[in-house]
C-alpha positions in Angstrom: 0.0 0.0 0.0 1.3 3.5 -0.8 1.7 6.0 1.7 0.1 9.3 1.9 2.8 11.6 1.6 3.1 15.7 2.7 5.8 17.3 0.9 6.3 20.9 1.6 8.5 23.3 -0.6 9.6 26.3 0.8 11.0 27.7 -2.3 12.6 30.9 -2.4 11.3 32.3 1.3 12.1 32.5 4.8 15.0 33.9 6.6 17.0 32.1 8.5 14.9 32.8 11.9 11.8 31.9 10.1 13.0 28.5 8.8 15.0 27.6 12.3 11.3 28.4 13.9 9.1 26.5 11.4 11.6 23.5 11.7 11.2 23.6 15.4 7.0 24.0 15.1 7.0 21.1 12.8 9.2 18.9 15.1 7.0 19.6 17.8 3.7 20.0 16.6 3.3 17.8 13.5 0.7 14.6 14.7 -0.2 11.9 12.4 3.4 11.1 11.4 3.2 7.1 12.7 -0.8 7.3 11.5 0.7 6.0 7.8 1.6 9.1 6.7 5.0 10.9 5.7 6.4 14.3 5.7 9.3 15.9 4.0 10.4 19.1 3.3 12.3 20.9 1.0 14.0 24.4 2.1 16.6 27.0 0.1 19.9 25.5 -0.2 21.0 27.9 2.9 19.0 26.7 5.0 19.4 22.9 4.9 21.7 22.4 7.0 20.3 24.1 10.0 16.8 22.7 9.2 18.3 19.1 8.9 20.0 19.6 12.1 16.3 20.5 13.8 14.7 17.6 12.4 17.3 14.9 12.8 15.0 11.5 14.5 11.7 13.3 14.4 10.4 11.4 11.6 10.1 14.0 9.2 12.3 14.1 6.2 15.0 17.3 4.5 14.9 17.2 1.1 17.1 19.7 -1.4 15.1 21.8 -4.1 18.3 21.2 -6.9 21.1 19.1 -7.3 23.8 19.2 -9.9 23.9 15.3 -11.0 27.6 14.8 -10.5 30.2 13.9 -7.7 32.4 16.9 -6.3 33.5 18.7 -9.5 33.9 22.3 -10.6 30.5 23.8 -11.2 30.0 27.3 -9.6 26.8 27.7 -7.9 26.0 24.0 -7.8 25.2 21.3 -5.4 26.2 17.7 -5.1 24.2 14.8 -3.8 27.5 14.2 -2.3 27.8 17.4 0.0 23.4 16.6 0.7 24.3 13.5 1.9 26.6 14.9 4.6 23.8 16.9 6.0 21.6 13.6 5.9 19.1 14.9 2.9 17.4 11.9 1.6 15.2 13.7 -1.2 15.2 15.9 -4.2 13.3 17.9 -6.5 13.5 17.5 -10.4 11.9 19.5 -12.7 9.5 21.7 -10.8 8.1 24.1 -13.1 9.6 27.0 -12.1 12.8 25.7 -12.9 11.2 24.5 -16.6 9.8 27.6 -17.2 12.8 30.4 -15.9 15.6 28.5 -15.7 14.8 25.9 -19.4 15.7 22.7 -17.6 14.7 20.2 -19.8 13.0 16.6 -19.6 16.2 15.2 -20.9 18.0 17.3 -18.1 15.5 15.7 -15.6 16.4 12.4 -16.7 20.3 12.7 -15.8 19.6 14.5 -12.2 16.8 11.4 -11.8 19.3 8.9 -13.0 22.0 10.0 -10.9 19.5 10.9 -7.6 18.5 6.9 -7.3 22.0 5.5 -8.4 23.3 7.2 -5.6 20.3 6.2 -2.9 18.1 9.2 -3.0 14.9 10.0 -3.8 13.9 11.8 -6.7 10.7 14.1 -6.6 10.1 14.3 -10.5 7.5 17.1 -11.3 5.2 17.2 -14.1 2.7 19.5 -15.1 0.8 21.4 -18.2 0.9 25.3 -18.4 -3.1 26.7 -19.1 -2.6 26.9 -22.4 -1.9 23.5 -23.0 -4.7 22.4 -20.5 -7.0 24.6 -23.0 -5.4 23.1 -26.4 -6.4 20.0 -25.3 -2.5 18.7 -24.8 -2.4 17.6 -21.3 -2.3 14.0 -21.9 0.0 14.8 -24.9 2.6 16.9 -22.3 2.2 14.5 -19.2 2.9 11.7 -21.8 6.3 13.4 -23.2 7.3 14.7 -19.9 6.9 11.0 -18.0 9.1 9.4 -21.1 11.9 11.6 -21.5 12.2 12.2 -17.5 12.4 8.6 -16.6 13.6 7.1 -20.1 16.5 4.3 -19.1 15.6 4.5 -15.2 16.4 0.4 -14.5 12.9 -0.9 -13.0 14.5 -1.5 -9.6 15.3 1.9 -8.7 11.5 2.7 -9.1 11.3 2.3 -5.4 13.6 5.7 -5.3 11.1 7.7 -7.2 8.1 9.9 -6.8 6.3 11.9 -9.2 4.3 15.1 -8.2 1.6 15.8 -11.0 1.8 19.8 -10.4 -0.5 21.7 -13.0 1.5 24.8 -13.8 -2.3 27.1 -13.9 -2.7 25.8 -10.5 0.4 27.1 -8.7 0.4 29.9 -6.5 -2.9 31.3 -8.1 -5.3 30.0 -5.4 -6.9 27.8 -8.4 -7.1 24.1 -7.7 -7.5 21.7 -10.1 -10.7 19.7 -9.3 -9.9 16.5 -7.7 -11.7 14.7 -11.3 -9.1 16.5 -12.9 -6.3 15.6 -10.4 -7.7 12.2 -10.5 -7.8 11.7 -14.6 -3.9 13.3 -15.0 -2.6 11.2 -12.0 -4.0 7.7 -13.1 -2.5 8.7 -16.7 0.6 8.9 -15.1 -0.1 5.7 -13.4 -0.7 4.4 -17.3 2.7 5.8 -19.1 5.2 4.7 -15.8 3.6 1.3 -16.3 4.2 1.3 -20.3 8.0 2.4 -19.5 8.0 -1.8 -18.8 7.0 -4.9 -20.2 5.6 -6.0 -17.4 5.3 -2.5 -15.3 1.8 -2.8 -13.6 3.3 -4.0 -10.2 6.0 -0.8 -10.5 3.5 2.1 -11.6 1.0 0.7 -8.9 3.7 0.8 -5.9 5.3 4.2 -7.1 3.8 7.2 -5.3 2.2 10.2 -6.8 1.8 13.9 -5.1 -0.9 16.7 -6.3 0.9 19.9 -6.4 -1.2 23.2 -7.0 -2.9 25.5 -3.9 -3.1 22.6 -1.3 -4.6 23.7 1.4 -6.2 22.3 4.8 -9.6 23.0 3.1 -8.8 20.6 0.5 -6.6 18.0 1.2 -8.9 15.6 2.5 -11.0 15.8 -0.5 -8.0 15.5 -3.0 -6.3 12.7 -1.0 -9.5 10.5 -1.1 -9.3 9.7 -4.8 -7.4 6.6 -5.6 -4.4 7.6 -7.5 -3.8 11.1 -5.1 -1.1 9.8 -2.4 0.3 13.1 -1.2 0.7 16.6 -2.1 3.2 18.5 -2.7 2.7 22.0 -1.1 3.8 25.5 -1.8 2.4 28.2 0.5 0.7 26.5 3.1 3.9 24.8 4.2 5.4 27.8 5.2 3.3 28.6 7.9 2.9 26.1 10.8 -0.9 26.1 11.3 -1.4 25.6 7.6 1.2 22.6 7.1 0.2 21.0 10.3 -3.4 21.5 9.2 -2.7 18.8 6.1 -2.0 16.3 8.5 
């Protein structure tokens, strides 16, 4: 049985005080961690070591929001799995859509971070997602479909156990717009569909692998996007960054 996951992402916010405190309110205020649920999040680069630190052996997980996919090399501005696993992250991000969008990371540039992530024990958070006007042109099938190939093309069917997939529909994001939980429903068990076609005998993988709604999750909504079948987590923006709210999704 997959478990229902909440993943917050802190993205580009906080200060220092601010994440030191929320780490410190999630430690000690988030219930429902041993009720067959998990929670990991994901803070700036800057801040990961301090929040790590915080949340060592309370049950909730650090993840980064980038990595570089290579072993200690020169690449200015970069980070290595290899200096994340010092600080004892266990997750990463690939391919939110902010990154997509500003920064022109490509599906084939997923796939090598994903590749390297679970060759090297972590977790990979891939993130898929169609923009509005692709929802509107009819293409989100069309872009999940091309987005789920080239991002986790050559992955070897073992390291599936290493890898999540957060369906985050790019409209939905920040705008306070929620895609309803039939639509979050349709895209995620299309997802289910195309991870099992990466195999010839992929059911048993695509069925196992867990996958996150990401888009204005909110306590007001969780409950009613985490009851459809293929919805095992979300992965949350704004409402993780405030205690109340991201203990509220619990």
């Amino acid at each position: 049985m997959r478990p229902k996951i909440i993943a917050g992402n802190w993205k580009m916010n906080l200060s220092e005080k601010e994440a030191i405190e929320l780490a410190k309110g999630i430690r000690d205020q988030i219930p429902g961690i041993a009720k067959g649920k998990q929670a990991v999040i994901f803070p700036s680069s800057i801040h990961l070591a301090a929040v790590s630190r915080i949340l060592e052996g309370s049950g909730v997980q650090v993840g980064a929001q980038n990595i570089y996919p290579s072993g200690l090399t020169a690449m200015t501005g970069e980070t290595s799995p290899d200096q994340l696993s010092e600080l004892g992250i266990s997750h990463a991000l690939v391919g939110h859509s902010e990154r997509r969008q500003f920064l022109a990371e490509s599906s084939d540039f997923c796939n090598r971070k994903i590749s390297f992530l679970v060759q090297n024990g972590f977790t990979a958070v891939y993130c898929v997602g169609e923009t509005l006007s692709e929802r509107e042109a009819g293409k989100t099938f069309e872009i999940l479909g091309s987005q789920i190939k080239e991002g986790l093309k050559s992955i070897h069917s073992h390291h599936f156990s290493r890898i999540w997939v957060a369906y985050e529909p790019v409209w939905a994001i920040g705008t306070g717009k929620v895609a309803t939980p039939k639509q979050a429903q349709e895209a995620h068990a299309f997802i289910r569909k195309e991870i099992a076609g990466l195999f010839q005998n992929g059911i048993e993988i695509a069925n196992s692998t867990p996958i996150l709604y990401g888009g204005s999750v909110k306590p007001d909504n969780i409950k009613e996007l985490l009851s459809e079948p293929d919805i095992d987590g979300g992965l949350v923006g704004g409402a993780s960054q405030k205690i109340g709210s991201y203990a509220g999704l619990f």
